[in-house]
MARBA-3410 file (N, C-alpha, C, O; in Angstrom, 1 decimal):
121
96.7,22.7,126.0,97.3,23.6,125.1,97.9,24.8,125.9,97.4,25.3,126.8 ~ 99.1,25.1,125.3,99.8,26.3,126.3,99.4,27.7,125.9,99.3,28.0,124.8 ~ 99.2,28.5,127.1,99.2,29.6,126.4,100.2,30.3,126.3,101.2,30.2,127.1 ~ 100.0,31.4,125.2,101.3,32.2,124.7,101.0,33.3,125.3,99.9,33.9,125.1 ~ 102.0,33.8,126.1,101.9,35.3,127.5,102.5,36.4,126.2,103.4,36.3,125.4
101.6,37.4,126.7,102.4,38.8,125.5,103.2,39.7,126.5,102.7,40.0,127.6 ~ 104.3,40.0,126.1,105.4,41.0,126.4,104.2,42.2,127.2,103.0,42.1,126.9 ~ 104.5,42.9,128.0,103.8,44.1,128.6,104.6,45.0,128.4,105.0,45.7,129.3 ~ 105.2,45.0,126.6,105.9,46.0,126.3,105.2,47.2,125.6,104.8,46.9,124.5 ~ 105.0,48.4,125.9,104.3,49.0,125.0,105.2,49.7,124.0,106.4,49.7,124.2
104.8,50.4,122.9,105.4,51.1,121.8,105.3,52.6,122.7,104.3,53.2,123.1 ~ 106.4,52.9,122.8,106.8,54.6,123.0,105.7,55.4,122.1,105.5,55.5,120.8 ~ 105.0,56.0,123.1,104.0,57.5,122.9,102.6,56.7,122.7,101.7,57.2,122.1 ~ 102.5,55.7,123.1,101.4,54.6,123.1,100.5,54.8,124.5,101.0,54.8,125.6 ~ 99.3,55.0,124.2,98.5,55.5,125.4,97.9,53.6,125.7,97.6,52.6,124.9
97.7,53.7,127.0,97.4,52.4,127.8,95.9,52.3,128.0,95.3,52.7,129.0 ~ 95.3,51.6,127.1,93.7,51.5,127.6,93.6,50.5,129.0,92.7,50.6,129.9 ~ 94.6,49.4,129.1,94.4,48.7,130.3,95.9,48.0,129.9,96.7,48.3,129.0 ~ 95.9,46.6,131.1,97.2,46.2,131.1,97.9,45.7,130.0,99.1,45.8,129.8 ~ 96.7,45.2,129.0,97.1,44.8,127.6,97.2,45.6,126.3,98.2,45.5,125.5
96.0,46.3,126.3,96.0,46.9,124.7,96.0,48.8,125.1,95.5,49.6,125.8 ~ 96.8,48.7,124.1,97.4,50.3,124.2,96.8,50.9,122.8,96.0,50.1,122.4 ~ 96.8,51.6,122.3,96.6,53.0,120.9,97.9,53.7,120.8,98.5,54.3,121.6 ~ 98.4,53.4,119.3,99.5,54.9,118.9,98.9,55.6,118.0,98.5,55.1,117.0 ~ 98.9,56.8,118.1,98.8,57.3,117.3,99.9,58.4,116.8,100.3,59.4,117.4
100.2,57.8,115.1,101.6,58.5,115.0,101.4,58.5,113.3,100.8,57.6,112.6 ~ 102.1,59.7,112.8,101.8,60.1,111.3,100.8,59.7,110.5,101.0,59.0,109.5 ~ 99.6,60.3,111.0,98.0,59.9,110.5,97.6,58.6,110.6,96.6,58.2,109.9 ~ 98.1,57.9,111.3,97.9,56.6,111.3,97.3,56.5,113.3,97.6,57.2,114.3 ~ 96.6,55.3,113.1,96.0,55.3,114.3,96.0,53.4,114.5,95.4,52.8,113.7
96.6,52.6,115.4,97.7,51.8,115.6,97.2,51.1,116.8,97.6,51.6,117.9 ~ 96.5,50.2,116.8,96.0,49.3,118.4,96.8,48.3,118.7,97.0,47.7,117.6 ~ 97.3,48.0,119.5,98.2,46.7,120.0,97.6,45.9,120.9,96.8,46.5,121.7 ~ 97.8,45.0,121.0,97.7,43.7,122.3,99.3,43.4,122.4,100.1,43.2,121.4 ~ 99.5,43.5,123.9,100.9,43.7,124.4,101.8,44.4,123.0,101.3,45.4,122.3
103.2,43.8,122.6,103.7,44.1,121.7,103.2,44.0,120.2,103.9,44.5,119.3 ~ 102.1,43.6,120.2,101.6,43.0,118.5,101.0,44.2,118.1,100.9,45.0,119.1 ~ 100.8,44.5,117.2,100.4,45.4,116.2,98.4,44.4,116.1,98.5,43.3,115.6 ~ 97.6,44.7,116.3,96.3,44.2,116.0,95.5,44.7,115.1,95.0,43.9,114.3 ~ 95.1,46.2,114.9,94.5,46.8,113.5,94.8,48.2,114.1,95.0,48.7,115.2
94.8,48.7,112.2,95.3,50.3,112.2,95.2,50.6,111.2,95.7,50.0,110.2 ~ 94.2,51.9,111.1,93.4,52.8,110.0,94.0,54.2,109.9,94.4,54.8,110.9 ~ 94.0,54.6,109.2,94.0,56.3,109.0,93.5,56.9,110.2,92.5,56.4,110.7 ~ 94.0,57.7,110.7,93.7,58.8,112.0,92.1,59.5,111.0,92.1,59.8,109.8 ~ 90.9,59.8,112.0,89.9,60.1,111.4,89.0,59.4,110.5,88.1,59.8,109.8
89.6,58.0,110.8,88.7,57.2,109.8,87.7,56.7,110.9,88.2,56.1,111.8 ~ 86.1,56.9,110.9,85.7,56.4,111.8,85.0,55.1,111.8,84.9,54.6,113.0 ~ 84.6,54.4,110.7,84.1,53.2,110.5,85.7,52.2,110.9,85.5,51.3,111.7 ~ 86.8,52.4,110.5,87.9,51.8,111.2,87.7,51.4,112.9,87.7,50.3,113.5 ~ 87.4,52.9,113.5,87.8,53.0,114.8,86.5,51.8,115.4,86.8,50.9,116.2
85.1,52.1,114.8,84.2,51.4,114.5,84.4,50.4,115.4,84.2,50.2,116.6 ~ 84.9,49.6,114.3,85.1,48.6,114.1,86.3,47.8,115.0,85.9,46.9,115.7 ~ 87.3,48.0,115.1,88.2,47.6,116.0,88.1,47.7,117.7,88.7,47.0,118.4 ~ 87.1,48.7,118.1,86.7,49.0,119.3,85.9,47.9,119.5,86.2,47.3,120.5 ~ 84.7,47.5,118.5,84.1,46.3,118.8,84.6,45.1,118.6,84.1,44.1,119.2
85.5,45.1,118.0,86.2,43.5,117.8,86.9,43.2,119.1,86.9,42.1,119.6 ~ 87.8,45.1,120.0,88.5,44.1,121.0,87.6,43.7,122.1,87.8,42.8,123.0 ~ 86.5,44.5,122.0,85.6,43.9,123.2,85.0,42.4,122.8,84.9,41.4,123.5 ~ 84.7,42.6,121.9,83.9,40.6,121.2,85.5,40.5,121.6,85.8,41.0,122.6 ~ 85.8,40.3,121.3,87.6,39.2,122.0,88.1,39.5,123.1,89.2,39.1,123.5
87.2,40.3,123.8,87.9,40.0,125.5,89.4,40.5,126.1,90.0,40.6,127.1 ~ 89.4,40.8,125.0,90.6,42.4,125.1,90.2,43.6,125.9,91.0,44.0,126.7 ~ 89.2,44.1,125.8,89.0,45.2,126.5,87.7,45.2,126.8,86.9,44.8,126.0 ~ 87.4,45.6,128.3,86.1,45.8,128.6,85.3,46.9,128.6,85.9,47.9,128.9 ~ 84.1,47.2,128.3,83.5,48.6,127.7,83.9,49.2,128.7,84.7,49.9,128.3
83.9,49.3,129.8,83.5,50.5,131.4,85.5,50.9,131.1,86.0,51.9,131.7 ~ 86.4,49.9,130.3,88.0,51.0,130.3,87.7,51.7,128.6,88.3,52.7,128.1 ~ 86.9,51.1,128.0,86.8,52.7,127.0,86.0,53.7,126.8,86.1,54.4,125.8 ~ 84.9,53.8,128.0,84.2,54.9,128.9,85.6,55.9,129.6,85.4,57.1,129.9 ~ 86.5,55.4,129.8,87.1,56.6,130.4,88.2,57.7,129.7,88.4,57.7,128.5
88.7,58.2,130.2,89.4,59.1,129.1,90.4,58.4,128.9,90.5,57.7,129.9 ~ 91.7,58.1,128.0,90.8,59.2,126.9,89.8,59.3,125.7,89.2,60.2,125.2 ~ 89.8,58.0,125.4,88.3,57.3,124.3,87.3,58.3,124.9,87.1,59.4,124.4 ~ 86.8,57.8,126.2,85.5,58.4,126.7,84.0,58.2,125.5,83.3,59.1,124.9 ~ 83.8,56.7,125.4,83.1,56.8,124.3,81.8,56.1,125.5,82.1,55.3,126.4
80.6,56.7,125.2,79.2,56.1,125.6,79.1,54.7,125.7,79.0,54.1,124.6 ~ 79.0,53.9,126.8,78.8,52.0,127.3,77.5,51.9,126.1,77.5,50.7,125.7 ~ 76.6,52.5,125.6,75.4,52.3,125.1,75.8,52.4,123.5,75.3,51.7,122.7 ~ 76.5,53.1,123.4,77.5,53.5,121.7,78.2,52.3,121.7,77.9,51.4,120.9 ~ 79.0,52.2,122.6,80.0,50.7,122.6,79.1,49.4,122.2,79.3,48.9,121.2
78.1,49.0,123.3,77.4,48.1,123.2,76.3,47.9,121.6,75.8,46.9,121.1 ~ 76.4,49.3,121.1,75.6,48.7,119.5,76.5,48.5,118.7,76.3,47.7,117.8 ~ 77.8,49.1,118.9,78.8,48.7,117.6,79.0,46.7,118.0,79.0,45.8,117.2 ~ 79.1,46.7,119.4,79.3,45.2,119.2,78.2,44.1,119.0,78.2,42.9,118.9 ~ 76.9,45.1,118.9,75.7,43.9,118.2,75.8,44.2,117.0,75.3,43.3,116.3
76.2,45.0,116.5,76.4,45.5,115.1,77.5,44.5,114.3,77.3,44.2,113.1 ~ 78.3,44.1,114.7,79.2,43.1,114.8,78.8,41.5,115.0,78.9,40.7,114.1 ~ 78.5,41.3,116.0,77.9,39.9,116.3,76.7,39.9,115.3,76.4,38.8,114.8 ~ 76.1,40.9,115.0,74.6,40.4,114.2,74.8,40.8,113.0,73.8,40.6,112.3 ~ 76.0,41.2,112.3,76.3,41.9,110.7,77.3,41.8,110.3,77.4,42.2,109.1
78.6,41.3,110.9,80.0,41.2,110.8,80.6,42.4,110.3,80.3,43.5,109.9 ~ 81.9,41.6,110.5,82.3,43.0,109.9,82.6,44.2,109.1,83.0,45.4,109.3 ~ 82.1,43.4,108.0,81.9,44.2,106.8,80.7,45.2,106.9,80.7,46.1,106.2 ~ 79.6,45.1,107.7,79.0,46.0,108.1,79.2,47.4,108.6,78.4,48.3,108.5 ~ 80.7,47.7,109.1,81.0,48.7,109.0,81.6,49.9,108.5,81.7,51.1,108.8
81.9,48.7,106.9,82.1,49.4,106.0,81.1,49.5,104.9,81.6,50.3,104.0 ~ 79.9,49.0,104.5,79.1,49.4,104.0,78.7,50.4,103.7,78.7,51.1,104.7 ~ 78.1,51.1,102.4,78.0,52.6,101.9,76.6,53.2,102.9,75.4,53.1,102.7 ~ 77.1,53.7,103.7,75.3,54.4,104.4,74.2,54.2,103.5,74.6,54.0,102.4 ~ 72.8,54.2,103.6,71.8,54.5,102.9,71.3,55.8,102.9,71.0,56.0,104.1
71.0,56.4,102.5,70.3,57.8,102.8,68.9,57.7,101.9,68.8,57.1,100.9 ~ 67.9,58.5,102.7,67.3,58.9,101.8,67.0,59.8,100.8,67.4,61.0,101.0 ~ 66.3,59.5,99.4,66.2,60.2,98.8,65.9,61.6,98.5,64.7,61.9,98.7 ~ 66.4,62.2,98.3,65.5,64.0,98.4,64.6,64.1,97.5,64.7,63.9,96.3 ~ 63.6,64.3,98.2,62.3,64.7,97.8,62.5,66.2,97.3,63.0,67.2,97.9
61.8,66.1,95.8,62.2,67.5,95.0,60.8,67.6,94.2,60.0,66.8,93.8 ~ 61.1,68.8,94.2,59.4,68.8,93.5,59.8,69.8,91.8,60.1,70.9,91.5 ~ 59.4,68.1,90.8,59.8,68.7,89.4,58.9,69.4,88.7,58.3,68.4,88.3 ~ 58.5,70.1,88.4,57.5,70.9,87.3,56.7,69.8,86.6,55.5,70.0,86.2 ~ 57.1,68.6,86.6,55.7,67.7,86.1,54.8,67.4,87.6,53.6,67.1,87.5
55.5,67.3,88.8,55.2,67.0,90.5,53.9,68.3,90.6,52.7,68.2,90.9 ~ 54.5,69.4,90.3,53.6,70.9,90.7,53.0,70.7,89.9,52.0,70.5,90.4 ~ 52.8,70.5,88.4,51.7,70.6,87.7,50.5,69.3,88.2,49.4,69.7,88.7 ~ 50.7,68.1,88.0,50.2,67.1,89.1,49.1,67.8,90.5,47.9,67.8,90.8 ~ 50.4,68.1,91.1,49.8,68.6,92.7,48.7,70.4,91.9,47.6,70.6,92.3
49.2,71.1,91.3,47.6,71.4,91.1,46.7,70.9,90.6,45.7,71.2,91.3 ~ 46.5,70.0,89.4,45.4,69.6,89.2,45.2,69.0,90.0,44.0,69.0,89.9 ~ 45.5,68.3,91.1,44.7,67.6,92.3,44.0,68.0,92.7,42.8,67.7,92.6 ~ 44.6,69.4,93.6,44.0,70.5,94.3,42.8,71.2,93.6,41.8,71.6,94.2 ~ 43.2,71.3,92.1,41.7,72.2,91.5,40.6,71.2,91.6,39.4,71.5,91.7
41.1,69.9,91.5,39.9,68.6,91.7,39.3,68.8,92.6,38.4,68.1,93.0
END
């Protein structure tokens, strides 16, 4: 099977993470490429996007964690490395799932009335 070589063209104002894949970012939009292709692109500030795409190019051998440790990503090898078990072990849609939080603990006038009679017990 042949392989298909990509152009080592980049898009003008495209920053170079390595020989292949570059970042644009241009009118709120944030824009990853492999050579000339367009690969994924989210709202500038979207962070479950960025998430997400950072780990996909490393699960595909696109980019290696130690070129998006340096600037200008500069993101943590240990940050990098859970988004892509977060990935291999939850897919993708894991990134966009609604957070869980916990609930806030509030204390209602039936709670305090409760917690004295305890206490007078």
């Amino acid at each position: 099977m042949p392989y298909q070589l990509f152009l080592p063209e980049f898009p003008e104002g495209a920053t170079r993470i390595n020989s292949l894949v570059s970042i644009l970012k241009k009118e709120g939009r944030c824009t990853y490429f492999i050579g000339s292709d367009n690969y994924f692109s989210h709202r500038d500030g979207d962070t479950r996007g960025h998430k997400f795409v950072l780990a996909s190019l490393i699960e595909n051998n696109h980019v290696r964690p130690c070129e998006l440790e340096k600037p200008p990503l500069g993101i943590a090898h240990r940050t990098l490395m859970n988004w892509v078990k977060q990935l291999r072990e939850h897919g993708a849609d894991s990134f966009y799932l609604p957070r869980r939080r916990p609930s806030t603990r509030v204390m209602t006038p039936a709670k305090i009335a409760e917690c004295g009679r305890l206490l007078a017990a």
